[in-house]
C-alpha positions as CSV (number, residue, x, y, z in Angstrom):
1,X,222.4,-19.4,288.8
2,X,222.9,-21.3,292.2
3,X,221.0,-18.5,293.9
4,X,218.1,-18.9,291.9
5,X,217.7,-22.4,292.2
6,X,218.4,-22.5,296.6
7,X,215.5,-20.2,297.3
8,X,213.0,-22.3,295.6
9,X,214.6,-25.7,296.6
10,X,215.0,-24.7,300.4
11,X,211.6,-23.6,300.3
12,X,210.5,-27.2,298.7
13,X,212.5,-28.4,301.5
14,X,211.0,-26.9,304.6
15,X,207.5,-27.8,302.9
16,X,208.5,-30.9,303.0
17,X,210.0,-30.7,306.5
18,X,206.2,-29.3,307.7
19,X,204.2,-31.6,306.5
20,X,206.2,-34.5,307.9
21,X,206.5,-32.9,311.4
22,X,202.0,-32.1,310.6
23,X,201.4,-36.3,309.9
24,X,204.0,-37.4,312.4
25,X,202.0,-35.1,315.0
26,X,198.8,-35.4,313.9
27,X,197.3,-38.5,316.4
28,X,198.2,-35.6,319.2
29,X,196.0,-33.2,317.7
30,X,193.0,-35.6,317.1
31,X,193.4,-37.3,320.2
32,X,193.3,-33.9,322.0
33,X,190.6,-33.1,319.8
34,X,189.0,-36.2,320.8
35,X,189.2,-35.7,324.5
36,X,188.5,-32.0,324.3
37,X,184.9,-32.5,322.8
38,X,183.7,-35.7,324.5
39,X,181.4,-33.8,327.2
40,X,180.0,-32.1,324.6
41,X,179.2,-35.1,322.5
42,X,177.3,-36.8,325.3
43,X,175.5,-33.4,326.8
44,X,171.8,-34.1,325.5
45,X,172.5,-37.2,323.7
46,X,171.1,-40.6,324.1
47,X,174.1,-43.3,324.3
48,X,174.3,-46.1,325.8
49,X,176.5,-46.6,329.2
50,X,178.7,-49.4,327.4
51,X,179.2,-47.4,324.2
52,X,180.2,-44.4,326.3
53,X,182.7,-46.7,328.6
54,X,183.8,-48.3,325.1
55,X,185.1,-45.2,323.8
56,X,186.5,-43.6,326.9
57,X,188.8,-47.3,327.1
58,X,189.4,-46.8,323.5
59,X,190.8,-43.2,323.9
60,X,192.7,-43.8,326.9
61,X,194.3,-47.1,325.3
62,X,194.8,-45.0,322.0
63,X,196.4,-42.1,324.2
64,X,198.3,-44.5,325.9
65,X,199.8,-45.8,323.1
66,X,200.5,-42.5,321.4
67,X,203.1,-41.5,324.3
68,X,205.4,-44.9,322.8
69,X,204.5,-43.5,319.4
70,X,206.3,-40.5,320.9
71,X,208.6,-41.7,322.4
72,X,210.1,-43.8,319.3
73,X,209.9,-40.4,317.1
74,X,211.5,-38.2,320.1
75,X,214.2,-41.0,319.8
76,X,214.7,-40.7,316.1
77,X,215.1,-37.2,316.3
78,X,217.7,-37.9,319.0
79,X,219.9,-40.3,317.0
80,X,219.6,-37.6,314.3
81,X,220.9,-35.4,316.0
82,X,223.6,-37.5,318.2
83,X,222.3,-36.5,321.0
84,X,222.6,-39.3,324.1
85,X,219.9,-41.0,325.8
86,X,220.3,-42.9,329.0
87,X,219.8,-46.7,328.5
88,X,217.1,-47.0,331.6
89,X,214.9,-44.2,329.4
90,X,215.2,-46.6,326.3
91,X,214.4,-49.2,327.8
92,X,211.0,-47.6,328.9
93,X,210.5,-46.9,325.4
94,X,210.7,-50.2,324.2
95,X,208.7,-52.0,326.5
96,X,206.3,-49.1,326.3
97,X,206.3,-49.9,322.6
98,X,205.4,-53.4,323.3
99,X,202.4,-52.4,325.7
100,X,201.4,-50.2,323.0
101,X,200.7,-52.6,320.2
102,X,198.1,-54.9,322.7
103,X,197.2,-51.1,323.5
104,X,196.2,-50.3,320.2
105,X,194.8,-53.2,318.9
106,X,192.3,-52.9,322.1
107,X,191.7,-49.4,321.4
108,X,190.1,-50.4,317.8
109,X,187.9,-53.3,319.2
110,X,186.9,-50.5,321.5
111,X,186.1,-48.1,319.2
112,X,183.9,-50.5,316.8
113,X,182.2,-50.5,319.7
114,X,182.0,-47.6,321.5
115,X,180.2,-44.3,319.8
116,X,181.6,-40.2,321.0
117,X,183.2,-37.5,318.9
118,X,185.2,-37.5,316.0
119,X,185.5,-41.3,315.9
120,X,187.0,-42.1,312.4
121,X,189.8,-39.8,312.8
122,X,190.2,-41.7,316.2
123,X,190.1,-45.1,314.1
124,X,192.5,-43.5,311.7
125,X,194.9,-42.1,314.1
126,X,194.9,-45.1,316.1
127,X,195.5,-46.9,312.9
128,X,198.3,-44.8,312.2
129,X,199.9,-45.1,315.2
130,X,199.3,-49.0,315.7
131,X,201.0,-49.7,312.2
132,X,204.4,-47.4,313.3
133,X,204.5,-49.2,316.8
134,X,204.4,-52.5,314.6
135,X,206.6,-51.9,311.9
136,X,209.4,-50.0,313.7
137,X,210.5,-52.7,316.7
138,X,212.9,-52.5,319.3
139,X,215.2,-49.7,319.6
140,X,217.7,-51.3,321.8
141,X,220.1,-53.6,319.5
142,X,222.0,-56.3,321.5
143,X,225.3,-57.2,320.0
């Protein structure tokens, strides 16, 4: 009977395991989308100098702020693992989380402005990654 029951529930597991890893990674993959098709976007088109200046700001602000998102998860996976991390490289990580919320919150005001490719997923990823720098805060615990 176990047998029959760990195949499934392994598989459910791994599922699971996937699409967390897929929403955990996916600013990367719309941001590299992003940058990736932002020539293209302006080749032949008409846009305006300050909405083309507004989005590049708002994708290198958002990209900015996506290495802290990183960073935090890479962390996380550390401590899940037990593995050590030297205290200089979290303490990058939490100031870099700190940069990162201004960084995000500029990215959005620049992308309400700006206009290029792909820009609500860029709104929602930024989104995405402005709410985890937020609600998870410093990673360093004084005692």
């Amino acid at each position: 009977m176990y047998d029959l029951l760990s195949k499934p529930m392994n598989m459910l597991y791994a599922l699971g395991i996937s699409l967390a890893a897929l929403i955990l990674l996916s600013p990367i993959l719309v941001f590299g989308l992003a940058w990736a098709k932002i020539n293209l976007f302006y080749y032949g088109k008409q846009v305006q100098r300050r909405q083309r200046v507004s989005y590049m700001v708002a994708l290198v602000a958002g990209s900015a702020s996506t290495l802290a998102y990183l960073g935090y998860w890479g962390w996380r996976v550390c401590q899940m693992y037990h593995a050590t991390i030297p205290f200089v490289a979290l303490l990058t990580i939490e100031r870099l989380m700190y940069v990162s919320r201004a960084l995000s919150i500029a990215a959005i005001v620049c992308l309400l402005i700006g206009r290029g490719p792909y820009r609500a997923l860029v709104v929602l990823a930024t989104l995405w990654v402005m709410f985890q720098v937020w609600v998870h805060g410093g990673i360093i615990h004084w005692a």
